[in-house]
C-alpha positions as CSV (number, residue, x, y, z in Angstrom):
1,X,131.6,-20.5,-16.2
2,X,128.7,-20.6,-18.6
3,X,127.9,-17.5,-21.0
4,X,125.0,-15.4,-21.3
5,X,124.1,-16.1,-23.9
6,X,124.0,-19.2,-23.6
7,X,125.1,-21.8,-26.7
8,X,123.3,-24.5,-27.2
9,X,123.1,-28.1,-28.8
10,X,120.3,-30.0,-28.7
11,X,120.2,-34.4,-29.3
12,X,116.9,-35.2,-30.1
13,X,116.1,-38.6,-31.7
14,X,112.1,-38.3,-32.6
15,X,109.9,-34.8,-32.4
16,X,112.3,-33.0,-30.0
17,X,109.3,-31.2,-28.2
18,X,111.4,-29.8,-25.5
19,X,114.3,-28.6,-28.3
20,X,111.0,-26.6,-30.2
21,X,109.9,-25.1,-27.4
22,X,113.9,-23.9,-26.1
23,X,114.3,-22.8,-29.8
24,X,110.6,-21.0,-29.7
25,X,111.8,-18.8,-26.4
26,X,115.3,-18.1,-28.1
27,X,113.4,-16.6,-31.1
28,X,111.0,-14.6,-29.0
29,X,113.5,-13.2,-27.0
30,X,112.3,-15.2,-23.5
31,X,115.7,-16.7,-23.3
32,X,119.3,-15.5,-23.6
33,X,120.3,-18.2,-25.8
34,X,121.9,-19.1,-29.0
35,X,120.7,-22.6,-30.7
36,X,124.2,-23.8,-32.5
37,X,123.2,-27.5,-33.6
38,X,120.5,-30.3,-33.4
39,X,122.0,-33.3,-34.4
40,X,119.9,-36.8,-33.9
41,X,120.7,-40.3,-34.3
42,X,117.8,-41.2,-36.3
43,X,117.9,-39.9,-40.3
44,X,114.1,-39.4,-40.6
45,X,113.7,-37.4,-37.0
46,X,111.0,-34.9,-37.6
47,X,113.1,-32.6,-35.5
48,X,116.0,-32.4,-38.2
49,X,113.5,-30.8,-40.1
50,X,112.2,-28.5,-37.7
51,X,116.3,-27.5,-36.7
52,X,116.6,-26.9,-40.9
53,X,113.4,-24.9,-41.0
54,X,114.2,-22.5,-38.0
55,X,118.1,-22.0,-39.5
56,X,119.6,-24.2,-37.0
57,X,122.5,-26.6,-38.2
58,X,121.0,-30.4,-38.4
59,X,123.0,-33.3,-38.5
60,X,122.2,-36.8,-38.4
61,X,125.1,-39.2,-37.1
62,X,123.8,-43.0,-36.6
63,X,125.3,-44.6,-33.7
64,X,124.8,-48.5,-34.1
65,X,127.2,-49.3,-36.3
66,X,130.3,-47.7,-35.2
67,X,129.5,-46.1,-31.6
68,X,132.8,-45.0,-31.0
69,X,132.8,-42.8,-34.3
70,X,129.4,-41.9,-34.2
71,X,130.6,-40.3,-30.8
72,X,134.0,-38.7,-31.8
73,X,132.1,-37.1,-34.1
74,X,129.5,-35.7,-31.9
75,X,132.2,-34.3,-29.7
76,X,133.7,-32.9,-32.5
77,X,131.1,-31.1,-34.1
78,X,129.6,-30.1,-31.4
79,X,133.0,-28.6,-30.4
80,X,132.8,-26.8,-33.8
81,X,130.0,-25.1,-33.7
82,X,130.9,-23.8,-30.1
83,X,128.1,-25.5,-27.8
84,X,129.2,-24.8,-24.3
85,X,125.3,-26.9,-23.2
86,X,124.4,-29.6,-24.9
87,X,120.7,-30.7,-24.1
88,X,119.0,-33.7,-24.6
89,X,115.6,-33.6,-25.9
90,X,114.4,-37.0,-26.2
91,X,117.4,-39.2,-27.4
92,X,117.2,-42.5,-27.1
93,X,121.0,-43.4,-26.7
94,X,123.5,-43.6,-24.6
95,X,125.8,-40.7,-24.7
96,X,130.2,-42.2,-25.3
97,X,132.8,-41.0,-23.1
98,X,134.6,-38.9,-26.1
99,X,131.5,-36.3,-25.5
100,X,131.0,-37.2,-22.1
101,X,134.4,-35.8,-21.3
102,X,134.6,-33.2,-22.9
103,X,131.0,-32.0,-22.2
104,X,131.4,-33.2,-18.4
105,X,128.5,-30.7,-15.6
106,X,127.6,-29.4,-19.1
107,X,124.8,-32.5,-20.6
108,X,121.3,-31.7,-19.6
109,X,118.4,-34.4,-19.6
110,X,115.0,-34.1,-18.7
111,X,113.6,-37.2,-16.7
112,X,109.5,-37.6,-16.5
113,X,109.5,-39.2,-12.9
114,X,110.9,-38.5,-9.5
115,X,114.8,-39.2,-9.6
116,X,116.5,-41.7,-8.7
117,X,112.9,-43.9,-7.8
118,X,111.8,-44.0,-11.2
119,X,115.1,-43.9,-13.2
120,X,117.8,-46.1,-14.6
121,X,118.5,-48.3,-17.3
122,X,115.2,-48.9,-19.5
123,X,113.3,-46.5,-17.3
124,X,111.9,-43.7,-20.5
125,X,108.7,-42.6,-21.3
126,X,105.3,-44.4,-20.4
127,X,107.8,-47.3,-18.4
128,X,108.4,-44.4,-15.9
129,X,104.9,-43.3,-15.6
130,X,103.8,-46.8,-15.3
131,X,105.6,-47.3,-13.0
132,X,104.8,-44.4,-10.5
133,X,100.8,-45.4,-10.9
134,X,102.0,-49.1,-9.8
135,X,104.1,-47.8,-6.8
136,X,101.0,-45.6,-5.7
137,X,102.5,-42.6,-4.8
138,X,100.6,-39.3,-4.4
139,X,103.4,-37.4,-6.5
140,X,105.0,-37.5,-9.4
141,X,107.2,-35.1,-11.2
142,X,109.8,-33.9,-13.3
143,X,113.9,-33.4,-13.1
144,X,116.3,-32.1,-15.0
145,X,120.0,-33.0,-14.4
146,X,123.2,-33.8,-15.7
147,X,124.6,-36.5,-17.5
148,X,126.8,-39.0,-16.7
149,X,127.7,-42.6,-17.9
150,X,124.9,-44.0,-16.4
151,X,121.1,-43.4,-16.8
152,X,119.7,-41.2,-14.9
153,X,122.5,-41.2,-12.0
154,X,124.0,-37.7,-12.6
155,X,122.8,-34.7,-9.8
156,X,119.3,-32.8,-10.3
157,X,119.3,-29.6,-10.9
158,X,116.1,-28.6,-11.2
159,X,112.7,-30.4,-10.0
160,X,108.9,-30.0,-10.7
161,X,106.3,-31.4,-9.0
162,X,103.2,-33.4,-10.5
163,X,100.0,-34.7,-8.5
164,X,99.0,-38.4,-9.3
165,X,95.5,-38.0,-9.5
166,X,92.7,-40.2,-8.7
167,X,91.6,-42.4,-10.9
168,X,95.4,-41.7,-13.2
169,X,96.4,-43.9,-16.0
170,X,100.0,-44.1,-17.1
171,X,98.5,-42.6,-20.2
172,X,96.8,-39.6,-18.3
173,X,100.0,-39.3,-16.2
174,X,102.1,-39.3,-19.1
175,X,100.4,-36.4,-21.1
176,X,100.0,-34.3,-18.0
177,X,103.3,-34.6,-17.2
178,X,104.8,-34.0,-20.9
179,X,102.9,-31.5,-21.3
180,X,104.6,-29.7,-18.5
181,X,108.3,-30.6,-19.7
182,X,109.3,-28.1,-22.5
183,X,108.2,-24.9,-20.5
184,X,110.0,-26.4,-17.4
185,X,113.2,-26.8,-19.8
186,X,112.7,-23.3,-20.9
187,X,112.6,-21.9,-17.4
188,X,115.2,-24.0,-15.8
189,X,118.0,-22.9,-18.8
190,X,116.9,-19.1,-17.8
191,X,117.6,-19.7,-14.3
192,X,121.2,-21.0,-15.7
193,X,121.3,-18.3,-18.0
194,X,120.4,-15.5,-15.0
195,X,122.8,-17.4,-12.8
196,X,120.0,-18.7,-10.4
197,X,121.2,-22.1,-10.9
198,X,124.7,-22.6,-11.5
199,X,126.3,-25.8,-12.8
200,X,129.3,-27.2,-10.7
């Protein structure tokens, strides 16, 4: 059973767009939320510096060269400062089973394409959009699911569509589309929060 409100940690490994605009909402009271921890696997993230800035815990924990201890200790502090939702906001690396277990129905991601089509292994940013522009669909859109051991695989939750215009780059695409993704976040942990959408 998740909490109202609801406790987050975010992973974020570059500008954690969709982490700013969650932590935005909390502070303006659009979301019943609680941000408990950013961590990122990359020292010079700009969004450790954001986390620090708004009073959010940040901590960096590098994964390539110990993965099993980089993710023992991302269970574990994530444990400690009581995250009950951990979402992913841009991080580039595969999540270990330590915090896959023990965060199991509870490991958001947001996806820039239509799930599964354009997911899987290597399929992240501009790669998606190109290829939705190469497979000539009329629609393209966003998802938000769960995460399991393998990319992209774990149920939807949430879905929003995007047109593929005429005349669409992968570029074009691509900022249309991320441009729609924070507020889509936001909206989609309300409806968890609120109990419109609840997690199995």
């Amino acid at each position: 059973m998740i909490s109202s409100p609801l406790r987050l940690g975010f992973l974020a490994s570059a500008n954690g767009s969709s982490a700013r605009a969650i932590m935005a909402a909390i502070q303006t009271g659009q979301l019943a939320a609680e941000a408990r921890l950013l961590v990122s696997n990359n020292k010079s993230a700009p969004a450790l510096a954001f986390a620090a800035e708004a009073g959010v815990p940040a901590l960096c924990i590098a994964t390539q060269a110990d993965p099993a201890a980089a993710d023992a200790r991302l269970a574990a502090e994530m444990a400690a400062h009581d995250v009950e939702l951990v979402i992913l906001s841009g991080y580039l690396r595969q999540l270990g089973p330590k915090t896959l277990s023990r965060y199991a129905g509870r490991i958001l991601n947001i996806h820039p394409g239509p799930l599964p089509r354009f997911g899987g292994h290597g399929m992240y940013g501009r790669r998606v959009h190109e290829a939705v522009i190469a497979a000539g669909v009329a629609q393209s859109g966003i998802c938000i699911h769960l995460v399991d051991e393998e990319y992209d695989r774990g149920p939807v939750i949430a879905r929003r569509s995007a047109a593929v215009l005429a005349g669409d780059t992968a570029e074009s695409l691509e900022a249309r589309v991320t441009s729609l993704e924070p507020q889509f976040y936001v909206e989609t942990l309300r409806d968890i929060a609120q109990g419109h959408i609840v997690l199995p």
